[in-house]
N, C-alpha and C positions, 0 to 999 in steps of 0.2 A: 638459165637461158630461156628465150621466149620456145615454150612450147610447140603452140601452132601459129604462123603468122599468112594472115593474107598479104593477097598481091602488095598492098602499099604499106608493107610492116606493122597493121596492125594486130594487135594480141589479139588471139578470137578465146582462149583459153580463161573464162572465168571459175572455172572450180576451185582455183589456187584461193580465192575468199571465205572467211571463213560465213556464218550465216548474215545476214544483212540485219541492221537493228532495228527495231519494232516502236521505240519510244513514240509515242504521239501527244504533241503540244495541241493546246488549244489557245487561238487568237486569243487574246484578251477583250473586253471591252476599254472606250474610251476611261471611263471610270475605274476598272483593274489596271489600265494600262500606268495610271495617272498615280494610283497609289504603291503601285509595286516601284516606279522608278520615283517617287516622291521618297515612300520608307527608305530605300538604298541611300539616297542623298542627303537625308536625315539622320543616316548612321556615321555617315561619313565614309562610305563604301563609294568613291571614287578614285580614279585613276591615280591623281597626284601622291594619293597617300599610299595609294599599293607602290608605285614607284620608293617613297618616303620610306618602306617597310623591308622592301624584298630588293629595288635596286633596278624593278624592272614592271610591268603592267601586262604582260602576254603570259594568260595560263601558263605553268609550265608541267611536263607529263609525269605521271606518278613514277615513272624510272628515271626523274632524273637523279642524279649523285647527290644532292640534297637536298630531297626530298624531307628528309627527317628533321634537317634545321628549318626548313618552312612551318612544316606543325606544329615544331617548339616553341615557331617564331607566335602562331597564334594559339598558345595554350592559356592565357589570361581570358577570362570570357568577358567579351564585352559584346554589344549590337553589332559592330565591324567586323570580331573577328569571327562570328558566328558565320557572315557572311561570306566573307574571305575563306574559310573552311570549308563553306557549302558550295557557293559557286563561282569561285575562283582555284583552290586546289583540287575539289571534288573528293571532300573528305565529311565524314557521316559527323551530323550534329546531335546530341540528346533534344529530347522535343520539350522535355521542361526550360532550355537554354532559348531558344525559340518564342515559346512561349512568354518569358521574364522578359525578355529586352523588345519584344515587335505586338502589337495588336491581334487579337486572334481572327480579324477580317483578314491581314494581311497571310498569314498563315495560311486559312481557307483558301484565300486568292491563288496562291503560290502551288499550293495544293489539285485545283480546278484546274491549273491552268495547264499541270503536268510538268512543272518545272521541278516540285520534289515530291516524293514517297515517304510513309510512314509503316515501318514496322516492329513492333515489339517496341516502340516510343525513342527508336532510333532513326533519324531524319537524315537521307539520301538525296543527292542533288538528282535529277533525270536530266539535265539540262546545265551545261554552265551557263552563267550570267553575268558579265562582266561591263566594266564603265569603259565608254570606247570618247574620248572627248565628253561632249554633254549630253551624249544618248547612251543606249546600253545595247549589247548584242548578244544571245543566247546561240549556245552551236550544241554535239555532241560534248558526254563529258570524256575524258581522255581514259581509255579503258585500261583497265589494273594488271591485263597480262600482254600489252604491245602488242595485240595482233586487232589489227584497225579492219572494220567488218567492209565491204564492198561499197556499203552506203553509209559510212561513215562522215557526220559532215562537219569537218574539222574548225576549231575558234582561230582567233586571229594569230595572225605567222609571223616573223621578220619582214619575209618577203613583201606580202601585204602593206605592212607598216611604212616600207620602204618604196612604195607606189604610192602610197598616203603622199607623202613627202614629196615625190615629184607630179603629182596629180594636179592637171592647169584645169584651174577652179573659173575660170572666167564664166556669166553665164551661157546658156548654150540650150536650145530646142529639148535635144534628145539625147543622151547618152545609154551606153549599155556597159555591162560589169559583163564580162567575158569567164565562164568557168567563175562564177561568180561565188558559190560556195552558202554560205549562211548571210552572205548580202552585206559586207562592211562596205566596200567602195559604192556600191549602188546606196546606202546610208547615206553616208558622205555627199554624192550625186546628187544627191535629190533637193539640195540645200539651194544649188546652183542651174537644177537643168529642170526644165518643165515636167515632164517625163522620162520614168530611168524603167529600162529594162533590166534584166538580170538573168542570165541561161546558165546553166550547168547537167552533166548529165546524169548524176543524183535525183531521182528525184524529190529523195529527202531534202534538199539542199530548199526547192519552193517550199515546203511548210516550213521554214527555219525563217525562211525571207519573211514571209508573209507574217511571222509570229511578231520577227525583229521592225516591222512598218508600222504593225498593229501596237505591239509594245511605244514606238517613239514617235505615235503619232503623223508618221509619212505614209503619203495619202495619192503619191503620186507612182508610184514601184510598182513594178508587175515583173513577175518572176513564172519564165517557161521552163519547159524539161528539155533536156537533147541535147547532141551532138555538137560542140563548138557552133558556127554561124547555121546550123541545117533550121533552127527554131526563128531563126530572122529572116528568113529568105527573101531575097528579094528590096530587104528595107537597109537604110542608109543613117547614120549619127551623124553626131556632131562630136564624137567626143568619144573613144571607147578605151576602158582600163582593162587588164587582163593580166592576173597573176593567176596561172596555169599550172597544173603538174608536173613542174619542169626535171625531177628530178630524174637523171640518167642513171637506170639501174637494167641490171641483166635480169631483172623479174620485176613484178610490180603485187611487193607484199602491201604496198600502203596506196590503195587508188586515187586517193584526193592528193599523193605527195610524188609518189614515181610516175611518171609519161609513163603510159601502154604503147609507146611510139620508137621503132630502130632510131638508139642514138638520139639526137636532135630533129630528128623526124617532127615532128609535134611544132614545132616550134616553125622550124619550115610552112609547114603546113597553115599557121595562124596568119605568119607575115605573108604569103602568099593572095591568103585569102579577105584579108583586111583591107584593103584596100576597094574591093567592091564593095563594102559596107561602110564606105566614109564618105559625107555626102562632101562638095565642094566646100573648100577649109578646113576641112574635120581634122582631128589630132586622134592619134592610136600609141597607147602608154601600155608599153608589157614589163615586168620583170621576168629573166632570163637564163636558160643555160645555154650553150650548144659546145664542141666538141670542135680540138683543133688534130687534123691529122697529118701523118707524116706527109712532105712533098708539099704541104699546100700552107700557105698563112691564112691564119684567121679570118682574117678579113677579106679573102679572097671568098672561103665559103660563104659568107652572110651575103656579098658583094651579088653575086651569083641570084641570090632569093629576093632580090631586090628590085633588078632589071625592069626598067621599061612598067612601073608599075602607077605612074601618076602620081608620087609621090617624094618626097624631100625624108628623108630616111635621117635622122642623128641617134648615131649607137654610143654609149656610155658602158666603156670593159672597165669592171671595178675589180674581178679578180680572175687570178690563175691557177688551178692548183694542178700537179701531176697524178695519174690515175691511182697510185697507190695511196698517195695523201686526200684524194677526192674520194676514194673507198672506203679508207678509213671514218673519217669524217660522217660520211653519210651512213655507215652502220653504227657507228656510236650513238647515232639519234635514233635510232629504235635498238636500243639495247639496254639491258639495265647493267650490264656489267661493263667494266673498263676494259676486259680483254675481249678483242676484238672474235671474232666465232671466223677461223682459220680457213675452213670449207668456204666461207662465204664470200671470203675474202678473194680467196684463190677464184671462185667464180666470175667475183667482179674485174679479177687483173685478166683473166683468161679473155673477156667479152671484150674488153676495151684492147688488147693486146690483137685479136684475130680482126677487128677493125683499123687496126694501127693507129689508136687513138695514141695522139703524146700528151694531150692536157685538154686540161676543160675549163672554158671561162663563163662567166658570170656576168650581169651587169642589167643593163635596161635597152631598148630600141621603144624610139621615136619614129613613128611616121604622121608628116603633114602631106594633106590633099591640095594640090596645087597645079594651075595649068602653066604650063612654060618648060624651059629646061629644069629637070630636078637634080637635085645636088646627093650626094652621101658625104656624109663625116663622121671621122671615126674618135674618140675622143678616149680619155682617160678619166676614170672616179678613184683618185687616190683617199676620199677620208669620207665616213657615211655620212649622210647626211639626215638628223633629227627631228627638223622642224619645215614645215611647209615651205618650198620654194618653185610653186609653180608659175608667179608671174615672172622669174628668172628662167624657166624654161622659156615662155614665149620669147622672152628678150633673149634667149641665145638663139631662138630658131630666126626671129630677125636679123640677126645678128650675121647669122650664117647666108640670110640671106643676100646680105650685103656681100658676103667673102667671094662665094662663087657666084657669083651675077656676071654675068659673059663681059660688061665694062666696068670690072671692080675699079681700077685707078680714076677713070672719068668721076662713077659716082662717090667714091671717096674724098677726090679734091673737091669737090661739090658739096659734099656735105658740111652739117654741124654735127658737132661731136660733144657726148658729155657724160661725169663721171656718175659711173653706175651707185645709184644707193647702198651704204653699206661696205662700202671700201673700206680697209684699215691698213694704218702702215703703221709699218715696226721701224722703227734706224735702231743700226748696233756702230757703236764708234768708241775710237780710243781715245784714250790722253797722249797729249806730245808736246810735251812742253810746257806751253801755256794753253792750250785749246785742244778743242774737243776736235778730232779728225773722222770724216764719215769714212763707215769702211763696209757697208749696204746699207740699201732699204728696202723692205719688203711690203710686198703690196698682198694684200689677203681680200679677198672675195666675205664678208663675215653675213653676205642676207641670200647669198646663191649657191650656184655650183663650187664646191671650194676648189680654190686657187691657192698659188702662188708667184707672184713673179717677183724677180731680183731687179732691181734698176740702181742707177746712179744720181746723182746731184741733178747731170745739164737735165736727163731724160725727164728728171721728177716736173723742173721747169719749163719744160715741153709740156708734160701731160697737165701742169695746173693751167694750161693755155685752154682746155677743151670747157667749158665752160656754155657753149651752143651759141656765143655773140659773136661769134665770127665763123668763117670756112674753115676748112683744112687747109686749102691752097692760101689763104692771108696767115694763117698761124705759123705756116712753114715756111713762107715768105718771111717774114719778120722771125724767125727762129735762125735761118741763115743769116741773113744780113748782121742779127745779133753775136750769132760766134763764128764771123769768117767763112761761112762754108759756102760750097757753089749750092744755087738752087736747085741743080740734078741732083746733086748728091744728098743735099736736105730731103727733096721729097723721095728718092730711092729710098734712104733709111725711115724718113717717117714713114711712108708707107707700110713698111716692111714691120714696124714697131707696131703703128696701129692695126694690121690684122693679127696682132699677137696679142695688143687689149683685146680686141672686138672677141677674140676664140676666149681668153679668159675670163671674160664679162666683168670685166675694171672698167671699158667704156662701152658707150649704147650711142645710137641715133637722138638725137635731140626730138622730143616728143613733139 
C-alpha cells in the first residue's frame, strides 16, 4: 500500500528504492559514434537476426525462465555473439573473445565511452546496446537481483514497440517523447519532426538521450529533467508520444514501470493535461492502463477526462484482464520464480478489492487538436499490431471525422468513396452439385488497424462500386434500381453499411 500520499495521490515516500545507479556514459564523438555502430553492423549484430535467433529483439531480464537457453543459444563464439552476450543479454565476455573477433580501437572505443568494464580480463556490459531499426539505443543493463534502483533507466518495452507501430510519422515542427526514458520514440521523431524534445523524471534518462543522439547521429533531440509537462511549460507540439508508467500496483518497486499515482490517477492526469500542450492539429499518442470499477463502465470513466477539452479523443481497448489475473501477470515480470510470492499477492487483491476495482483494461488513446464540435470513439484492438501503421491512424481519425460530423448523411451522399490500401478478402464456399456456392467473404484490413468484416455476394457488388468516380448518392441510385429496391431503403442500408467500412477502415474519402 502507498505509504504516504499527498493531497492528489501522489507517493511522497521514496526510501522504498533501493540506492540510485552511478553508471556514467560518455557522448561519443562523431568518429566513435561512426565506428562503434559501423562494427555492430559488421558483425551482424542487428535486429533481424536477434529476431532470427531468440524469436524476439527486446532485451529480455536476467530472471526470465529461459534465461539459460539464451546463453546456450550464444555459446559458439563468433563477433555476433560476443555481442549479443554483451549487450543484448548483459552477460560477461572473456576479453581475449573481444579482442579475436573486433579491432582493438573499437574495444578502447567501447571502453571510453563507458559502455563496458574490464576486470581480471572478464568484460562486463555497463550499458546495454541494442539495434532498434537502423540506429542503435543504449539504456541501463537489466540487474541480476530484480530490484530496479529509483533511476533506473529501462531498454526498449512491448509497450514502446507498440507506440512505434501506431506513431503518425507524418512530418510535423515539433514533437515531444513524454516520460521519454532512454529516448526511442524521440529517435524515431526526429527522422520526421525538425525538433524533438524528450522529458522524463530520471535524470539519468537525459544522459542516456544525449549518448543515444550522439551515438546515431541525431542532432536535433534535446532531452529536459522533470515532472510530466512541468519541463514544457507554457510550449505547444505538433505531435507528442508518451508511454508512461502505467503499471497499477499497490507499491511502486519498479519507478520507470509502476505509476506512483492512486489507480489510474497518472494517466488522468496526462490526458487532462495534453491538451494544452498540442498546438492547433497536434496529435497526442499514449499507451495505456486505467481501471474499470464496480457501478460505472469503462468508458464512462475515460469519458469523464475528456470533457470539453478541444479535442477529438479515439481510445483503442485492446485488452481486459480481472484483478487477480492482472496481479498475477504483473508480479510474474519481476520475479524469477513461477510461484507467485502469496503476501504480494494478497496485497495487490486487497488494494484493488477496497477500490472496488473489477478489471483493468489496456490499449492506446488518441487525441486530435481541433476547433468545432469534438467527437470520442471508443473502438476495439482485437490482434497486435507489428509493423508501422500510422498513416492508417490518420485515415481513421478522418475517417471519424466524417462519422460524427453534425450532417453525416448530407456529407456522405456527397461524397466519393474508395477502397482503403491493403484490403484482403478470403471467400470460403462449398460444392453443390456442380458449382461452387459462396457461404462468406471476409474482408481483412492487412496495412491498418486490423479488421474484420463478414459480407455477402450483393454487398461485395456494392462496395466494388466505391472506386471515387462517382457519389455515394449515384452508386446507391444505380444499386437500387439494379435489385429492385426503393431508393429509401438503398440509401438507409447503404448508409448504415458504409459507416461500418468507414469505422473499419475497408473504405476512406477519396484523396
Amino acid at each position: 500500500m502507498f505509504d504516504q500520499l499527498s493531497n492528489d495521490g501522489v507517493s511522497m515516500d521514496r526510501n522504498r528504492f533501493p540506492a540510485p545507479c552511478t553508471n556514467m556514459l560518455q557522448a561519443p564523438s562523431a568518429a566513435d559514434a561512426s565506428q562503434i555502430t559501423e562494427t555492430c553492423r559488421s558483425a551482424g549484430y542487428v535486429a533481424p537476426k536477434l529476431e532470427e535467433l531468440f524469436g524476439f529483439s527486446i532485451p529480455p531480464p536476467h530472471h526470465h525462465p529461459q534465461a539459460a537457453d539464451f546463453s546456450a543459444a550464444t555459446t559458439v563464439r563468433s563477433a555476433f555473439t560476443a555481442l549479443t552476450r554483451l549487450f543484448f543479454l548483459g552477460l560477461p565476455v572473456e576479453e581475449k573473445d573481444l579482442q579475436s573477433f573486433f579491432p582493438q580501437e573499437f574495444v578502447n572505443t567501447c571502453f571510453a565511452c563507458g559502455l563496458i568494464d574490464n576486470a581480471n580480463g572478464i568484460v562486463t556490459a555497463q550499458a546495454l546496446l541494442i539495434p532498434v531499426d537502423q540506429w542503435y539505443l543504449t539504456s541501463d543493463v537489466h540487474p541480476t537481483n530484480i530490484h530496479y534502483g529509483e533511476h533506473y533507466v529501462p531498454t526498449l518495452s512491448q509497450p514502446a514497440m507498440h507506440l512505434f507501430s501506431f506513431a503518425i510519422t507524418k512530418p510535423v515542427r515539433s514533437t515531444l517523447d513524454l516520460c521519454g526514458g532512454c529516448g526511442p520514440h524521440a529517435m524515431a521523431a526526429s527522422r520526421f519532426s525538425e525538433t524533438v524534445m524528450t522529458t522524463d523524471s530520471n535524470y539519468r534518462a537525459a544522459e542516456f538521450v544525449d549518448f543515444n543522439a550522439a551515438l546515431n547521429g541525431f542532432k536535433n533531440i534535446e532531452a529536459v529533467t522533470g515532472d510530466l509537462f512541468l519541463p514544457v511549460k507554457g510550449r505547444t507540439f505538433d505531435l507528442i508520444l508518451c508511454n508512461p508508467p502505467f503499471v497499477i500496483s499497490p507499491s511502486t518497486s519498479s519507478g520507470f514501470r509502476d505509476n506512483e499515482f492512486e489507480l489510474d490517477f497518472l494517466l488522468e492526469k496526462i490526458i487532462k493535461e495534453a491538451p494544452d500542450h498540442l498546438a492547433p492539429g497536434g496529435f497526442f499518442q499514449t499507451t495505456c492502463e486505467w481501471v474499470q470499477v464496480q457501478g460505472e463502465e469503462w468508458q464512462e470513466r475515460l469519458d469523464g477526462w475528456l470533457q470539453n477539452n478541444g479535442c477529438d479523443a479515439w481510445i483503442l481497448e485492446a485488452n481486459c484482464q480481472l484483478p487477480e489475473s492482472y496481479a498475477r501477470n504483473r508480479l510474474r515480470e519481476t520475479s524469477s520464480s513461477d510461484d507467485t510470492d502469496m503476501i504480494s499477492l494478497d496485497n495487490y487483491l486487497h488494494y484493488f478489492d477496497e477500490r472496488d476495482v473489477e478489471a483493468i483494461r489496456g490499449g492506446l488513446i488518441f487525441l486530435h487538436k481541433r476547433e468545432g464540435s469534438n467527437w470520442r470513439d471508443f473502438s476495439s484492438l482485437r490482434e497486435a499490431v507489428t509493423k508501422p501503421i500510422g498513416d492508417a491512424v490518420l485515415q481513421g481519425f478522418a475517417n471519424r471525422d466524417l462519422i460524427h460530423s453534425t450532417k453525416f448523411r448530407d456529407a456522405i451522399m456527397n461524397s466519393r468513396l474508395v477502397i482503403c490500401r491493403g484490403i484482403q478478402q478470403q471467400e470460403q464456399s462449398h460444392w453443390e452439385g456442380d458449382n461452387w456456392t459462396t457461404d462468406a467473404i471476409r474482408l481483412q484490413n492487412g496495412a491498418g488497424i486490423p479488421c474484420e468484416v463478414v459480407i455477402d455476394k450483393q454487398v461485395r457488388s456494392l462496395l466494388n462500386e466505391f472506386t471515387g468516380n462517382r457519389t455515394v448518392t449515384e452508386i446507391l441510385r444505380q444499386f437500387s434500381d439494379k435489385h429492385g429496391m426503393s431508393r429509401e431503403n438503398a440509401e438507409s442500408r447503404g448508409i448504415d453499411f458504409i459507416r461500418l467500412m468507414l469505422e473499419q477502415g475497408i473504405i476512406t474519402l477519396m484523396p
